[in-house]
N, C-alpha and C positions, 0 to 999 in steps of 0.2 A: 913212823916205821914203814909205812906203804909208799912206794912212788908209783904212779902211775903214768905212763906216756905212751902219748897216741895209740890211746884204748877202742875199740870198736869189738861191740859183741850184738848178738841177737840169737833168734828165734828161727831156724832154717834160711829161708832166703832175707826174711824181713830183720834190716839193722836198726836195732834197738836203740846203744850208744855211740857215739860219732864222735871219734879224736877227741876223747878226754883225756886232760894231764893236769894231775894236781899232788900233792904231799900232803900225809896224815902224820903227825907228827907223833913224839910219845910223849903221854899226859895232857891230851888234849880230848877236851869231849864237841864234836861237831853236830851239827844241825843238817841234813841232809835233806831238804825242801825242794818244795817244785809240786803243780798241781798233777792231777791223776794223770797216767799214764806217761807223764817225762819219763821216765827211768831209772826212778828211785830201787823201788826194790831188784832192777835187776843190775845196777851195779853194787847194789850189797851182793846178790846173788855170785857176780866175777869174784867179786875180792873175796868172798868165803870159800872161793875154790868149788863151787857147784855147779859154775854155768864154762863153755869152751870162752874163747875173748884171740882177737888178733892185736899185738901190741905191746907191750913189756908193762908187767907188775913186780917191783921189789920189794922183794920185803927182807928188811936186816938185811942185804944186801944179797939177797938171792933170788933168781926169779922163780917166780909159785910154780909156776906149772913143773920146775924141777924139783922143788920140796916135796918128800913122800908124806901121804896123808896123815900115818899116823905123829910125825913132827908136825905139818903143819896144824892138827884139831891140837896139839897142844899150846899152838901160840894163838891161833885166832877160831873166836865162836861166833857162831850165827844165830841169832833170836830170832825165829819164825813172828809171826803176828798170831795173836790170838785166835785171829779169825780161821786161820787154818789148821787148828788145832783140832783136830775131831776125834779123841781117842777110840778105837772100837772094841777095845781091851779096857776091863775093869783094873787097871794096875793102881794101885797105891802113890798115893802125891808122893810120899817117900820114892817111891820105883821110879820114876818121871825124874826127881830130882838126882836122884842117883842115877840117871843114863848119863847125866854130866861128867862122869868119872870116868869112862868106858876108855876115852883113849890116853888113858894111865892104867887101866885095869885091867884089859878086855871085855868080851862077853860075859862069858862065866864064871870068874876070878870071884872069891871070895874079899871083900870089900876089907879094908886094914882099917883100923883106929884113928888111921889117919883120913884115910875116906871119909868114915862116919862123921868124925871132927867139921871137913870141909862139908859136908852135905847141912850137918845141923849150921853150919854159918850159915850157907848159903838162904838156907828159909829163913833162917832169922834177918838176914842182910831184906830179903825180898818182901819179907812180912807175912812168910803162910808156915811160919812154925806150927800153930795151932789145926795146918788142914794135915798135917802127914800123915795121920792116918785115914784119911778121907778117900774115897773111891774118886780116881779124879773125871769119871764120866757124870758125877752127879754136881762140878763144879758149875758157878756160873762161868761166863767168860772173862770176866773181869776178874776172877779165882783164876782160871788158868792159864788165862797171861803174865801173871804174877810169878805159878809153877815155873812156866815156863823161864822167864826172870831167874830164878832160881837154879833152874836148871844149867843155864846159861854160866851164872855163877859161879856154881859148883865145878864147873870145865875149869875155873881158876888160868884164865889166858890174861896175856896181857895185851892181847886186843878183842874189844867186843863191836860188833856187829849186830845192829837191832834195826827191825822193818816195826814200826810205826807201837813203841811198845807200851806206849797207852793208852790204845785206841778203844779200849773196851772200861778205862779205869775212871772214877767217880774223879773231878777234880783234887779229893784231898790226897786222893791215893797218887794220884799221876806227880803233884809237885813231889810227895816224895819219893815216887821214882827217881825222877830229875834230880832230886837234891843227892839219893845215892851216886846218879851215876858222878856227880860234877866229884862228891868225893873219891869217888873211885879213880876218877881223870886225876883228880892233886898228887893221889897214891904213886900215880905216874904208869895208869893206864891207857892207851888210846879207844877213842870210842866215836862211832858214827851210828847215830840213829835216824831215822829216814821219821818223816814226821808230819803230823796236818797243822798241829797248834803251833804256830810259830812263835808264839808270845810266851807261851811256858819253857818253849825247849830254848828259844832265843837268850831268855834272859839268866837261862845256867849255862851255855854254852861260850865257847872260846872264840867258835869259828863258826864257819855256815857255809855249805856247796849246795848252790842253787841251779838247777838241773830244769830245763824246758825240750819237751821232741830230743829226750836223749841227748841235747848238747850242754856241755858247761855253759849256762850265761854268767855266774861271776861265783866267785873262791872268794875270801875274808873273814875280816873281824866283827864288822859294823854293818848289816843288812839295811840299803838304805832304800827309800820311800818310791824312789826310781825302780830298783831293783825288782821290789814286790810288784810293780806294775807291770814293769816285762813277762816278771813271770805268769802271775791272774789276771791278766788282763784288763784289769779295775785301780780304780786307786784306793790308796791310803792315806790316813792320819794320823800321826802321833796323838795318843792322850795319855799315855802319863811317862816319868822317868823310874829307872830303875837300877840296879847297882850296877850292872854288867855291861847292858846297852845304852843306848842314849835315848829311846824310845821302846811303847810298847805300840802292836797298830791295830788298829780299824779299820776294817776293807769297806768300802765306800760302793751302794747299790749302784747298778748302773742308772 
């Protein structure tokens, strides 16, 4: 559903991303990889419509920066990271996961049966049915990553956009994120999550865009052992198979 061509965006003078072109399709869940500072989360950042970009992004065949906001928050969400979550407001995990409805509802709108409906999926989809009542400044972080999930949710888009969304969560919890989103992608949702664990989000994923200093180095199906070393700089190993890939890796000390 996204095309992008010859994308370059940054930070005042400093260019961040450098003639990217690639295709995010529908019902596809992507792996968006590359170690710290490639430019992971700030091209999630272009294609959620938050950051300026020189260069053409379609979407459904129109370019973003012509789509008005409140159309485009109905087709495409952005999942913040946990980490930048710092509520300073006591709201209600319910309040949090109900902002996800805002650009169907507005600000002040009294929420419809059918809201309430999507919000209770949503936490049940994310797994914090049980926090809605909970003050969500008293969550830990691996609790408000989850809201946030939820949240995310609840906007009910058919594309989602997630910066590193289990960076806070216990292993058991993270596969079943992964295992939501892959079902969400069957559903015939698109979905790019930017990521460190390459072996969990690899092995539910379709695709993978590997991102180093802001340049594409490779787009695909099958991440392979070359690849990961352009990226980290290090090598790797295969040690086991798995349904999806052909390998899971081991980064290899220097």
């Amino acid at each position: 559903m996204f095309t992008v061509r010859e994308l370059y965006s940054g930070y005042g003078k400093r260019i961040i991303l450098k003639d990217i072109s690639l295709t995010q399709h529908r019902g596809t869940l992507t792996s968006l990889i590359g170690p710290n500072g490639s430019g992971k989360t700030t091209l999630l950042r272009v294609l959620a419509g938050l950051q300026g970009y020189s260069g053409s992004i379609m979407l459904s065949g129109h370019e973003v920066r012509n789509i008005s906001r409140k159309n485009f928050a109905r087709s495409v969400c952005f999942v913040m990271t946990g980490r930048t979550f710092a509520p300073s407001y006591p709201f209600s995990v319910r309040e949090v996961v109900a902002m996800g409805r805002m650009p169907f509802t507005g600000i002040f709108s009294r929420l419809s049966p059918h809201d309430e409906a999507v919000i209770d999926s949503a936490a049940d989809m994310a797994g914090v049915a049980h926090l809605l009542g909970r003050n969500v400044m008293t969550l830990s972080d691996g609790e408000r990553q989850l809201v946030l999930l939820a949240s995310g949710l609840a906007q009910d888009t058919g594309i989602l956009l997630l910066d590193e969304p289990t960076s806070s969560l216990d292993p058991d919890k993270s596969a079943k994120v992964f295992a939501l989103l892959r079902r969400l992608a069957d559903e015939g949702r698109s979905i790019i999550a930017a990521v460190h664990d390459i072996n969990i989000s690899l092995s539910y994923s379709d695709e993978y865009i590997a991102l180093r200093d802001g340049v594409l180095i490779s787009h695909g199906h099958k991440v392979s052992e070359e690849v990961l070393k352009d990226l980290y700089g290090t090598g790797f190993i295969p040690y086991n198979n798995n349904e999806r890939n052909d390998s899971m890796w081991r980064a290899l000390p220097e």
